[in-house]
N, C-alpha and C positions, 0 to 999 in steps of 0.2 A: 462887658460884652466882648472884649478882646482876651480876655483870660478863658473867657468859654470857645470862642473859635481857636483861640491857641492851642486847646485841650481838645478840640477835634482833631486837630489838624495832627499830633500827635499823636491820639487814637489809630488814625489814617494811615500813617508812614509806619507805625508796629504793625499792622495788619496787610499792609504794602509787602512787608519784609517777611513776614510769616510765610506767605503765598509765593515768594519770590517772583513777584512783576514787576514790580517795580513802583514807580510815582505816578505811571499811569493804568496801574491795575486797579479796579473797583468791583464789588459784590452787585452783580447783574441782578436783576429781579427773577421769580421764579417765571414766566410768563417768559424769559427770551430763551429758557433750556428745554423749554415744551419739547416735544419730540412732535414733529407734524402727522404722526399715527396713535399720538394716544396723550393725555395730558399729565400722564406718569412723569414729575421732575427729575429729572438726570441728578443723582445723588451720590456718593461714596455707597457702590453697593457690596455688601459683601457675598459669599458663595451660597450661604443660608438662602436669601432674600432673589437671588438670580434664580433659582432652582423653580420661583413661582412666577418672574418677571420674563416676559415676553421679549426676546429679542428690540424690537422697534419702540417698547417702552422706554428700554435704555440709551438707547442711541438718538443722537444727535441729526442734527442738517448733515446734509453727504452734498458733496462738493459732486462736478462732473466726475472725476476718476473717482467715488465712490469712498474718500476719504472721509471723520467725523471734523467739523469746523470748528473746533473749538475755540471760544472765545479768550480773550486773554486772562480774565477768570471765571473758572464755570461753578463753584461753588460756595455757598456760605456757609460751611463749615470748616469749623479752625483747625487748623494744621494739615486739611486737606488739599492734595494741589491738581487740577485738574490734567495735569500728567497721568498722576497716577490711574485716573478713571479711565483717563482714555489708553493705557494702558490694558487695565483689569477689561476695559468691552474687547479691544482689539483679540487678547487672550482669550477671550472668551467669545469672539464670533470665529477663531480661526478653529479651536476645539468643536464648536459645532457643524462648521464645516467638514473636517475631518470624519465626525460618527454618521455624515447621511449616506444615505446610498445612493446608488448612478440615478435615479430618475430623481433624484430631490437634490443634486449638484450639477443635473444639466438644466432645472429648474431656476436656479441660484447663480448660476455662473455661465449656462450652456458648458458644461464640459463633459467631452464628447466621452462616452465608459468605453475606452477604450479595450481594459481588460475583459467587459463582458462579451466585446464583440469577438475577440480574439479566442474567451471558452467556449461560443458557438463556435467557431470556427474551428476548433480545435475538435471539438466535440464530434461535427460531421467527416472531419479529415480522419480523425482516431477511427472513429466506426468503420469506416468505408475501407480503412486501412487495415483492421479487424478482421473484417469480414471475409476481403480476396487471402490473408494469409490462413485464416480458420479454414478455407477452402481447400486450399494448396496442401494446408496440414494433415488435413482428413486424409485425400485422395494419398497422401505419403506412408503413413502408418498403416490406412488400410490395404495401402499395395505391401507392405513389409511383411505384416500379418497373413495376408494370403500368402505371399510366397515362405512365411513361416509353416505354413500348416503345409505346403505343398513339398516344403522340405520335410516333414514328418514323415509324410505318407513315402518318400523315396527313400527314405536312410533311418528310419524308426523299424524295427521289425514288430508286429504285433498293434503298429499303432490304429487306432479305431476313431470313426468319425464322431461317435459320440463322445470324444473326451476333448473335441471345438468346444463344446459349449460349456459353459460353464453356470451351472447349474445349484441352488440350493433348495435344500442339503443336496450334496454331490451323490449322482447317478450311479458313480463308479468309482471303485478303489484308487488307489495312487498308482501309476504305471511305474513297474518296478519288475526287479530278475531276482531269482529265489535258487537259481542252479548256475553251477561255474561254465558248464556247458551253455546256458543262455547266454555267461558275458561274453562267448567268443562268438557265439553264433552272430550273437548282436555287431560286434564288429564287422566280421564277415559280411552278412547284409549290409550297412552302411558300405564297405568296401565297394562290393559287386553294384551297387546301387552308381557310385560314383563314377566306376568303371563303363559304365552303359547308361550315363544321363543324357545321352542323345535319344533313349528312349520315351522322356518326359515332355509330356505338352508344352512348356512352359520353355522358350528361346535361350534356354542354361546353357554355357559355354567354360570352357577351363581357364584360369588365369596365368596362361603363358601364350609368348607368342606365336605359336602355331598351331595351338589349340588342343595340344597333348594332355592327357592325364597330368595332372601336377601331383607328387609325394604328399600324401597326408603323412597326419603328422600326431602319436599316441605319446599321451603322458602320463606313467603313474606315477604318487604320491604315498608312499611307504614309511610307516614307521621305521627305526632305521634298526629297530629288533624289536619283532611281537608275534611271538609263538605263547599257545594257549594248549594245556593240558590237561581238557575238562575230566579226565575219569578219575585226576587225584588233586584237581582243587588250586594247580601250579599255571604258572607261565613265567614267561620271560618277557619283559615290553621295557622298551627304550623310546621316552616319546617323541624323541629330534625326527621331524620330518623330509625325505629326503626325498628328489622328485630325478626323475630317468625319463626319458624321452626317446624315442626310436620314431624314424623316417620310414612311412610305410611304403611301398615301389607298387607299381598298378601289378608287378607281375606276382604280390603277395596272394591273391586271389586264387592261385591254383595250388598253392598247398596249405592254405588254411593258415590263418592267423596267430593260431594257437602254435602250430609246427614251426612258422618264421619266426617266434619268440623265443622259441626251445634252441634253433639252429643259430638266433645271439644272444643264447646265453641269458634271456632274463629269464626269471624263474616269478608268475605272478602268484604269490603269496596274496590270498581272500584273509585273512586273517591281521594282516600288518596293513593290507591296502585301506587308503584313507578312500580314496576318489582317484577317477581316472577321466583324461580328456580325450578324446579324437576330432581333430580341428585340420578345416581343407576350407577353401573357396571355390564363389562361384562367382562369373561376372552375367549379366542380364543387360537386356535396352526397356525402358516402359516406353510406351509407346503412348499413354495417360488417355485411355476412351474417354474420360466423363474430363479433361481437364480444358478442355475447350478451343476451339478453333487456333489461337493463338500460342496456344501451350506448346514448347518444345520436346520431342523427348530426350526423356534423361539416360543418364550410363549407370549402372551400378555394380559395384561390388563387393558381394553377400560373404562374410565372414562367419562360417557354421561351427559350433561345438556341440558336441555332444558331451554330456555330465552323467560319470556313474558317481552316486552321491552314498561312499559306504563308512559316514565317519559313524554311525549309530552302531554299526555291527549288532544288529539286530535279524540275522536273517535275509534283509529287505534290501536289497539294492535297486534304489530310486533312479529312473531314468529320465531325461530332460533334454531339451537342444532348444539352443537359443540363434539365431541370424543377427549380425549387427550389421546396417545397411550401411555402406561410402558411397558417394555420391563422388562420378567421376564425370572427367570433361570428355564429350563427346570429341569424337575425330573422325578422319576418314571421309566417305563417300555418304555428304548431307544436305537434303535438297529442303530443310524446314529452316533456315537462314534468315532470311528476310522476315519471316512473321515471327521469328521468335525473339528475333531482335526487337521489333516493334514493339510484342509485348512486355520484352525486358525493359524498352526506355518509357513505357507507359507505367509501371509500377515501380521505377526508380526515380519519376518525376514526382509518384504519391508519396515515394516514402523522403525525399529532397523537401517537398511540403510542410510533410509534418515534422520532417527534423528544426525545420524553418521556425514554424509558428510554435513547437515544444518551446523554442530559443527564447522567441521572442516572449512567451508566457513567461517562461523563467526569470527572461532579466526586468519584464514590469514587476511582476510580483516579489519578487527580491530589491528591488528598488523600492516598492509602499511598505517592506518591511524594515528596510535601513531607516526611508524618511519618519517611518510612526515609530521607531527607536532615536531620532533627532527630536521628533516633538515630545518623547517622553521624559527627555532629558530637556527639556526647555520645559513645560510645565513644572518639574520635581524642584525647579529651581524657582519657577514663579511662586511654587506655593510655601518656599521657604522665606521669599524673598517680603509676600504680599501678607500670606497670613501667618507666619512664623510656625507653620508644624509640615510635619513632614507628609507630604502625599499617601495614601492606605496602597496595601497591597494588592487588594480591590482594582482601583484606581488604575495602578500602573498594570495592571493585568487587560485592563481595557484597550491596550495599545495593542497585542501582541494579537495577530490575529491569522489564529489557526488555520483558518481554511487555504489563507496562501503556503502558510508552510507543506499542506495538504496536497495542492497544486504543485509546487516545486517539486516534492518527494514524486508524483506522477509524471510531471516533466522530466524530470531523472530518467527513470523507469523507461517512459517513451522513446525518449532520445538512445539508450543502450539498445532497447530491444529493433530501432529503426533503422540503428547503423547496423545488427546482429541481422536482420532481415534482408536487408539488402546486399550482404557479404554471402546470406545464402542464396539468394536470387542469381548473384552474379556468378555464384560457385566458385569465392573466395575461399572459402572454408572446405578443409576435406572431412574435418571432423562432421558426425552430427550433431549437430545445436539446435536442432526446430524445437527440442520440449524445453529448451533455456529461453528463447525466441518467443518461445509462447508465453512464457513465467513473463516475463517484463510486461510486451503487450497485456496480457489478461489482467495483470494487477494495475497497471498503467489505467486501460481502459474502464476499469471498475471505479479508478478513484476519480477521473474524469465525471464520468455520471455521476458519484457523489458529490465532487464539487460543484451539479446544477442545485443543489440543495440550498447552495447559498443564495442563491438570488430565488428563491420559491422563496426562503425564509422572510423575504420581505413583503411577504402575503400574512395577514393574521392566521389564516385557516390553512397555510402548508407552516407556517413557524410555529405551531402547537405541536408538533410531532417534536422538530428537534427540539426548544424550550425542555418538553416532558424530557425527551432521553438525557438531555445535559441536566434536565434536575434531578432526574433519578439517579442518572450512571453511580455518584458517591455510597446512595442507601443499594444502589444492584452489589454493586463489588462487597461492600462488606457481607450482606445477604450471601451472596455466591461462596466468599468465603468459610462462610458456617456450613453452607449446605454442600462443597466441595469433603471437609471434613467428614461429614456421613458417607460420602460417595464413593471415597477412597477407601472406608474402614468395611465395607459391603465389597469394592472390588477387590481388594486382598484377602479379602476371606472366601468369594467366592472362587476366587484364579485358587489357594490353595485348595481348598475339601473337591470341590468340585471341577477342577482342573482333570485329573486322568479320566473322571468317567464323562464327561459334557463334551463335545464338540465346540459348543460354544464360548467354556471357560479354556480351554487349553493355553492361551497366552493371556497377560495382562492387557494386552492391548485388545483381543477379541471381545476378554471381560468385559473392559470398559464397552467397547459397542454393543454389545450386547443390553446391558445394565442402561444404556444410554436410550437404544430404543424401547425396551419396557418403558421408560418414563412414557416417550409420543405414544404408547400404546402400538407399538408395532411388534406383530410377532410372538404376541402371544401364545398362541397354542399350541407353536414348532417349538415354544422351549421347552415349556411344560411335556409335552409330547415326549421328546428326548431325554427325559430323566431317565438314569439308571437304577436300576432294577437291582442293582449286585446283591445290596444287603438294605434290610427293613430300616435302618438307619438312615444312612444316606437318604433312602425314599422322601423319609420323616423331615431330614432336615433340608432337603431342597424344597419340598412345598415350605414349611415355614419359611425359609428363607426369598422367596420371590414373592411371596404373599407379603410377608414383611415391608421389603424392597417398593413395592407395587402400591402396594396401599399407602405408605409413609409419602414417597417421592409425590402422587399422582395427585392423592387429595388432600396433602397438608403442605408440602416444599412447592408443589405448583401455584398451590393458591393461595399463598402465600406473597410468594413473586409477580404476583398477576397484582394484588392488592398493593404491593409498593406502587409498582408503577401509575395503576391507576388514580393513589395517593398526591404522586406525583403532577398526575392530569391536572387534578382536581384546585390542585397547588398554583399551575400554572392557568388555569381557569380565571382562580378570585384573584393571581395579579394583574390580568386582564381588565377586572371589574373594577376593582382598587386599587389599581398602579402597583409598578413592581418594584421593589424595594431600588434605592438608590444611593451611589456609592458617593465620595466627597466629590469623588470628579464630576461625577453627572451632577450634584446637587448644583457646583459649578459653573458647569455648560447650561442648566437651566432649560427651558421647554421655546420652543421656536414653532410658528403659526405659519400658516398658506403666505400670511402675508408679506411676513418675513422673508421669505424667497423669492417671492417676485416683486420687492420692494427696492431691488440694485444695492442691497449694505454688502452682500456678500460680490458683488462684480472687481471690487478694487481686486490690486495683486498683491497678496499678503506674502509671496515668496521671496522675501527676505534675508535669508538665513546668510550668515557668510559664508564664503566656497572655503573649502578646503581643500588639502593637498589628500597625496591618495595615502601618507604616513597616518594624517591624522582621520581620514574615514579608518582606518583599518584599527588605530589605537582606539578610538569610538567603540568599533563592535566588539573588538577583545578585550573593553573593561570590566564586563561581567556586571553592565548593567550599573553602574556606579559613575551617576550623573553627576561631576562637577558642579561647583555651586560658579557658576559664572555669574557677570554683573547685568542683570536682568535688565538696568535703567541706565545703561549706557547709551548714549549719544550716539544717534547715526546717521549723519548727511545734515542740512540747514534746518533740516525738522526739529531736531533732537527726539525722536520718537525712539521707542526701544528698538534694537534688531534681533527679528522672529524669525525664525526659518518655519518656510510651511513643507508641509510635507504632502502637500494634492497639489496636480498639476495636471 
């Protein structure tokens, strides 16, 4: 009888010592690791087995702070120590924390989304901040453009109302001079035009101070030898281009342009001449009828060229004039002070705003991208530590999560284009920047609305749109890439053969648009229409060639690409019906019920992590991802519980 209790008692202290408790650890019944939501025994689980087990299966009694109570031993399996379990749950309820969304972690924890309240917020501020500068922008351009066209009709000689509009196929030829006698006449008009712009409706004034004529100012640009001797097949050309400028006087006007040229000696050679410039200013006030009660006016002053464009030496010398607008600071005798100021501190408080909450978006969502690069590195080590293999690429792709990177790149955008906005409001800036001003804003603002995608995504019936395009984009791109290949071997053959006779093919770039809308079926029968006639050939080969074109792209390459994606659907359909495939991690993290969240396992504070200094965040992000194996079951505080850093707060 004492050799058989001897030989327990034995038994008992190796088994003591396996589990490391000691002389008062014992193998508890299964009945005291119940889980009070389910009669699933608390066991050594591994990531297999978690994948089909319920949160609250696993888990233990939960203390007030929502900690598991472990007994002093919770298992009767050998060489398991109930460390480790409570470990592997901890790990694995911090990870499912981490993948829910704002309504299934204000559920779990009350924690408040803050980020989503911040992209409405952002969302309404961006628009509204959108909207007054898309306002502002119109009424700018189209005051520029009018007083482009109003500068035409003063200093353009011949120029015609029908050649505003712009029209296809074009109404009218290219404005252009075909006699030496039109390039000076052309001058001359602009001159005399200049000369007498107190005759023009429009409050045009000189840019000096007393309001004199100011010196225009002619440039030509000459080969620096190019004599041409068509009746024996010679010339002479040196192609170093050399450029001569003369100061034109208002009193050039009474003996003609051409004769003040002669009298210094420049001698204009049509034959060498590349292009030639005539550039003068004008200052204006708008006064902005449609800019609204609070609107101040502005000062401006108008920088005119005119372009004779003779590098083709064809005959044709192309005329053009272009007004580049400065936006100048009002001075003088101004009684619109008060309300302009108003409206300037009312739209530097919108744009103070949203540089405000761009910030603040930036530094949340660059902060859940640092802490899910903390957790990913605390996981790559758990699963080295717990199941000896290395985490899937899958897996740690789960961490990185694009839409914030998405947001930040939009934050950027915002934040330059609201400081670029506001430097024009205040008329910082002399240069013009409103179509840089607008690039930020516009792409800024697009990617805003795209980032509400994300939180639709957490709808089944808005997250089947993106599912499909992220399952398809891999079969789109290669697809695109086969059928870019046809696309390009059609647009250089059409830009060559049918370049000099088409309108349409004349550059590669018109090609492609052209070739581009045949696909949408746009514009059919203006291309066809526009064939050339020259020779029976050509005829020949441009119907087969659009026919070709037309018929391949429309009903074999379209419907083609229609059937991926819809492949795609179909795809993300039956993971709907059949669950979607699942990576080690998720297998992992495991499936979590209604009543897991409103059960307090997730209330504890899993935040953990130990601080660091700013050396070692910064040597963190610049390791290129290459997570340290640290000691996973190191001891921390009287617990001895592992230390986790969480990354939700």
């Amino acid at each position: 009888m004492s050799n058989n209790t001897s030989e327990e008692e034995t038994k008992q202290k190796q088994l003591n010592e396996e589990t490391g408790n000691g002389e008062n650890s014992r193998c508890e019944s299964d009945e005291e690791y119940a889980s009070p939501h389910s009669n699933t025994v608390v066991s050594r689980l591994s990531y297999k087995e978690a994948m089909n087990t319920p949160l609250s299966s696993a888990a233990g009694d939960t203390n007030a702070n929502g900690f598991m109570e472990m007994p002093a031993s919770s298992t009767c399996i050998e060489g398991v120590s109930p460390m480790a379990i409570y470990n592997e749950e901890r790990m694995r309820r911090k990870l499912q924390f981490f993948f829910m969304n704002p309504i299934e972690k204000w559920q779990a924890r009350r924690k408040f989304p803050y980020k989503f309240v911040v992209q409405i917020v952002k969302i309404v501020l961006v628009t509204m901040q959108l909207c007054l500068f898309a306002h502002s922008r119109y009424n700018h351009i189209n005051y520029t453009w009018d007083n482009r066209i109003a500068f035409s009709h003063l200093f353009l000689k011949g120029w015609d109302s029908s050649r505003e509009v712009e029209s296809y196929p074009p109404s009218v030829g290219p404005f252009a001079l075909y006699e030496k006698g039109e390039f000076f006449d052309t001058i001359d008009y602009a001159i005399n035009g200049y000369a007498n712009m107190n005759r023009s409706i429009g409050p045009y004034d000189y840019p000096t101070k007393d309001n004199s004529m100011a010196p225009m100012k002619l440039c030509l640009y000459n080969y620096r030898e190019g004599t041409i001797f068509g009746f024996n097949e010679s010339y002479i050309f040196n192609p170093e281009i050399e450029l001569l400028c003369e100061s034109i006087p208002p009193n050039a006007t009474t003996i003609g342009i051409e004769k003040y040229l002669e009298q210094r000696g420049v001698d204009v050679s049509f034959s060498s001449l590349v292009k030639a410039t005539l550039v003068f200013a004008i200052k204006t006030v708008n006064f902005k009828a449609y800019g609204g009660p609070l609107s101040a006016p502005d000062c401006f002053k108008f920088d005119i060229t005119m372009f004779f464009d003779n590098r083709d030496h064809d005959g044709q010398m192309l005329l053009s004039l272009d007004a580049d607008a400065t936006r100048l600071h009002c001075k003088g005798d101004v009684d619109f002070i008060s309300d302009a100021e108003y409206d300037a501190l009312l739209r530097s408080i919108l744009n103070i705003f949203v540089l405000l909450v761009c910030m603040l978006s930036f530094a949340l969502c660059a902060r859940a991208l640092y802490r899910a690069y903390l957790l990913r590195c605390q996981t790559v080590n758990f699963f080295r530590a717990h199941f000896n293999k290395e985490l899937s690429f899958d897996g740690r792709l789960e961490f990185v999560n694009f839409w914030y990177i998405m947001i930040i790149f939009n934050d950027v955008l915002l934040i330059l284009g609201s400081a670029l906005k506001e430097q024009i409001e205040r008329k910082f800036l002399v240069a013009d920047q409103w179509d840089t001003c607008s690039l930020f804003l516009g792409i800024g603002n697009l990617l805003v609305w795209f980032g509400v995608l994300r939180y639709l995504g957490f709808f089944k019936t808005y997250n089947v749109v993106i599912l499909t395009l992220k399952k398809a984009a891999p079969k789109i791109f290669r697809f695109l890439v086969a059928a870019l290949l046809i696309y390009a071997g059609f647009a250089f053959c059409g830009w060559l053969i049918l370049g000099p006779y088409h309108m349409k093919f004349r550059s590669l770039a018109t090609t492609s648009e052209c070739l581009f809308s045949l696909i949408n079926g746009d514009d059919m029968f203006a291309t066809f229409a526009t064939l050339s006639s020259k020779a029976t050939w050509l005829w020949w080969f441009c119907q087969i060639y659009l026919y070709s074109f037309i018929s391949l792209y429309i009903y074999v390459v379209l419907s083609l690409f229609i059937s991926v994606i819809m492949d795609a659907y179909d795809t993300i359909k039956r993971y709907y019906r059949d669950g979607f495939p699942l990576s080690d991690l998720k297998e992992f993290v495991g499936t979590r019920t209604e009543e897991d969240l409103t059960s307090g396992v997730f209330m504890n504070n899993m935040d953990d992590f130990e601080q660091s200094s700013f050396i070692d965040v910064m040597r963190k992000v610049f390791c290129f991802g290459c997570c340290r194996n640290t000691n996973v079951s190191s001891a921390s505080g009287p617990t001895g519980y592992t230390s986790l850093t969480s990354i939700i707060k």
